[in-house]
N, C-alpha and C positions, 0 to 999 in steps of 0.2 A: 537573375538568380544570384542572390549571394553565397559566394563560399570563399571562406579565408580562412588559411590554415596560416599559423607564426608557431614557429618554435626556435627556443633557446639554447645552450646546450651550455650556460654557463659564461659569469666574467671572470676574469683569475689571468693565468699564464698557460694557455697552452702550449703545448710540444710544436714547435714549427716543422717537425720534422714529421708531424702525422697531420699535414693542411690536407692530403689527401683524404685519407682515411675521415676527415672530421668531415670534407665535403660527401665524400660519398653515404655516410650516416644520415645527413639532413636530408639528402636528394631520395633518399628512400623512405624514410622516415614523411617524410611531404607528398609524395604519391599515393597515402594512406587516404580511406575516406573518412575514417573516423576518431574522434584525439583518443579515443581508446584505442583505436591499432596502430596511430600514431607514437603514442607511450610505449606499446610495446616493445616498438623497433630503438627508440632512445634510453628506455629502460635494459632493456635488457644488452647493451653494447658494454664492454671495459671503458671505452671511451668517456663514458659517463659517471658520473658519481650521484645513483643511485640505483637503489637494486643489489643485483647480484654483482661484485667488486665494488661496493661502496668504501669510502673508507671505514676503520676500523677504530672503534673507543679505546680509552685506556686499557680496557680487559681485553683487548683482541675479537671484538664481536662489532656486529653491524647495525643498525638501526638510523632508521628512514623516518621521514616526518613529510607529508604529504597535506592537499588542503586544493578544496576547490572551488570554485563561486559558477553558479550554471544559473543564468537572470537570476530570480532572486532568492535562489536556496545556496547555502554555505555549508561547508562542511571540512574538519582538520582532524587528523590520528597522528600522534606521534608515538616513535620508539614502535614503528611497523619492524620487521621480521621477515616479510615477503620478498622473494625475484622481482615483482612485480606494482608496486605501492600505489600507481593509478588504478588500478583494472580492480584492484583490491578495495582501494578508498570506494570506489563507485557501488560495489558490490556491498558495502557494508552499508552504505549509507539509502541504498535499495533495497536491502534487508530490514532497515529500520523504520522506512517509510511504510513500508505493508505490516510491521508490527504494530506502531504505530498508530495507522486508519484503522485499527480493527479494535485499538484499545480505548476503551468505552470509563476511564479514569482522564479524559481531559490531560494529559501531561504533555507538556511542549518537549518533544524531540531535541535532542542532544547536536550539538552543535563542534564540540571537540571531544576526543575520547583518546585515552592511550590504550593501544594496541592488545596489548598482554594481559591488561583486565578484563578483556571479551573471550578470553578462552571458552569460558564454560556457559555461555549466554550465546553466542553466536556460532552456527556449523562452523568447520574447516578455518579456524582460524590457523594462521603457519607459524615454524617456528621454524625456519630453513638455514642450511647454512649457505650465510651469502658471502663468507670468505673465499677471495678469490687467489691463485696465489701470488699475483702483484701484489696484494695489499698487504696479505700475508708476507711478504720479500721486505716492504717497506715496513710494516709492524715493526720485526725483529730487527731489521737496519739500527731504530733511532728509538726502540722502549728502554735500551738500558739508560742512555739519557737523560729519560723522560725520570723511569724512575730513580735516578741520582739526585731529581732536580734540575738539572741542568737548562739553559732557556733553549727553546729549540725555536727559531724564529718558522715561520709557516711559508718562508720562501726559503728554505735549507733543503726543502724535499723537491729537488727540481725536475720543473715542467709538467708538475700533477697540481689540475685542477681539483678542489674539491669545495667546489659550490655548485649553487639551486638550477636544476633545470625547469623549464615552464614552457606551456603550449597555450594558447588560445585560439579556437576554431570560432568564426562567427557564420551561422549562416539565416536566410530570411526569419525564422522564429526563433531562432536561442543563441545567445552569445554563451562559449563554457572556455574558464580557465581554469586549467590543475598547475602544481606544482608541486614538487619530489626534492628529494635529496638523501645524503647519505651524513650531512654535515661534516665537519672539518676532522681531520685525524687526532686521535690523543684526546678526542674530547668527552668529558667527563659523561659517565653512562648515565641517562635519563636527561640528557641536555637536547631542549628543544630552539631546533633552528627556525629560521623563518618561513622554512615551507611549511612551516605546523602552527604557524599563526597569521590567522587572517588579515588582511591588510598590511603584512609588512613586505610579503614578497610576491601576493598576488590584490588585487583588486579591482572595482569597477565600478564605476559614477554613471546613470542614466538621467541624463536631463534629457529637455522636452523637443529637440532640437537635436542632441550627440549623443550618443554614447561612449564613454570613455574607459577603455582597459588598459592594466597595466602592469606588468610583470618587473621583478626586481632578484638579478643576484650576486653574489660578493659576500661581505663580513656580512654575520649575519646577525651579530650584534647589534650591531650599525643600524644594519635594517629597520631591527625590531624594535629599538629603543623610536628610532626617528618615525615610525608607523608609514616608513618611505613610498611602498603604492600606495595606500589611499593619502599621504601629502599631496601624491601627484596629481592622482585622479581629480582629487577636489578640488585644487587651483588650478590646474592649465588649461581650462576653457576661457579665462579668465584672460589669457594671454594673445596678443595678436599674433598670427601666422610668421612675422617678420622677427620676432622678436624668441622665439621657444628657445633658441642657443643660446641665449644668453641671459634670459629667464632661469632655463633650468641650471645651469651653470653655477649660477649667484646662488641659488638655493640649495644646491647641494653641498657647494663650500660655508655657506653658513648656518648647515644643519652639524656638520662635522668636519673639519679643516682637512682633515686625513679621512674623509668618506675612501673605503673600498670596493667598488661597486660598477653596477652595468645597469642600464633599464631600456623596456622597451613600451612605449605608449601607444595606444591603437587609438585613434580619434575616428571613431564612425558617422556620418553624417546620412547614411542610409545609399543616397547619391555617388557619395564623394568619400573613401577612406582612407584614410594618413598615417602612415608611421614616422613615429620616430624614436630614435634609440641616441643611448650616450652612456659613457661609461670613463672611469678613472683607473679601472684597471688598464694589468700590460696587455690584452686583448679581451672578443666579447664577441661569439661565435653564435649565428644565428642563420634561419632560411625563413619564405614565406610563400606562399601558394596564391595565388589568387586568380579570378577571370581570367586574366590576361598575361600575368606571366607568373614566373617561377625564379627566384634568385635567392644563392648563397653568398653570405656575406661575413669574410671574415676579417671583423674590425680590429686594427692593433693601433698601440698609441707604443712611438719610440721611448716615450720615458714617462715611469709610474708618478702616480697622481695627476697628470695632464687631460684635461679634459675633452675627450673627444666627443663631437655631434652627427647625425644623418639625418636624413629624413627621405624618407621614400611615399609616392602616389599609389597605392595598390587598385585603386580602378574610379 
């Protein structure tokens, strides 16, 4: 039986001083049977940056951008509003499929949607507040700053992460990857990160032979300009087992010399499944479930833009 649970909780800088706190997040968070109640447990933590304590836009308000690939349906909402942006995304995009098979007009189903347009179309759309008062603490810190002009580098708020979380659960019929976020602080309201665009922080290649997924988080610029999961998906089958370190390595400094970023690749052979992760941030916090074991792994690189590699057997 297959069952593989991976989740992210973000590349960036975290707090060395909550390794616990982050380990015991995953470790529960991965006891889950489903990436929906998996989400829940990493949605809904401070520890995270998305949901409830997300960071906070220029206006002082929150907005989530989410996006999922389940085999071969896709689906992205940005500028969500909810505690909760997975459990939410799933839901709406459940809502539209039985709308959808009933409508007898031929129209092809939506594919990205922002949030705040479905008010009046879709039940219970939220409008919550996800200010939390860390974020709120940091708002008022560094708005006057912001609005003086002043440059506020995004490593002057220290020890807060605020990039993409992402989960991918594979099991014998359905491979499904979400990703969330609350995107970076001070960022201009209606500004869509890469978890609200398909292929740049989440994706997945099925050849005849592998299945390739592949989550991605850091700038999210960066990201989304470089279409960085599906670059990956699409060439590293291509690559021999000996060589992915310094494959991916090459690739990412001559996608962007100053790439900000973390990735984790799931290479499925049905048989045989392979991670591997790498990352140019100061660290790149992740767990995974599998048959046979269960491991938290908290990767740091002593000095930014240095390229770190792993690679783990999951069964």
């Amino acid at each position: 039986m297959n069952d593989i649970l991976i989740i992210h909780i973000g590349a960036g800088k975290h707090d060395p001083n909550k390794s616990e706190n982050y380990k015991t997040l995953l470790r529960n968070a991965l006891t889950r049977p489903s990436i929906t109640e998996a989400s829940d447990v990493i949605e809904s933590s401070s520890l995270t940056n998305t949901g409830h304590g997300s960071s906070l836009n220029l206006l002082g308000k929150v907005e989530c951008d989410a996006s999922y690939i389940s085999n071969d349906k896709v689906g992205a909402i940005v500028n969500m509003t909810c505690e909760k942006p997975t459990k939410e995304l799933f839901r709406i995009f459940q809502y539209l499929d039985t709308l959808y098979d009933s409508d007898e007009t031929d129209l092809t189903p939506p594919v990205m949607l922002v949030y705040p347009s479905l008010k009046n179309l879709i039940p219970n759309i939220m409008d919550g507040n996800l200010v939390s008062a860390k974020s709120r603490k940091i708002y008022d810190t560094y708005k006057d700053k912001i609005f003086q002009g002043k440059h506020l580098d995004h490593y002057t708020i220290p020890n807060e992460v605020s990039d993409t979380i992402g989960i991918t659960h594979i099991s014998d019929t359905e491979t499904t990857i979400v990703t969330s976020s609350g995107g970076n602080f001070f960022k201009l309201p209606g500004r869509i990160g890469c978890a609200g665009v398909i292929g740049a922080a989440i994706a997945r290649k099925k050849l005849s032979d592998c299945e390739i997924c592949c989550m991605c988080s850091g700038n999210g610029e960066q990201i989304i300009k470089s279409k960085l999961a599906w670059e990956i998906a699409n060439s590293i089958a291509n690559v021999a087992g000996d060589e992915y370190g310094g494959y991916l390595e090459k690739m990412i400094y001559e996608l962007n010399p100053r790439f900000y970023v973390g990735f984790i690749i799931v290479l499925n052979y049905g048989s045989q499944t392979q991670l591997l992760y790498g990352h140019t941030t100061e660290t790149f916090y992740f767990g995974f479930r599998s048959p046979n074991q269960t491991r938290i792994v908290l990767s740091s690189s002593d000095k930014l833009g240095y390229f770190t590699f792993g690679e783990y057997s999951l069964h």
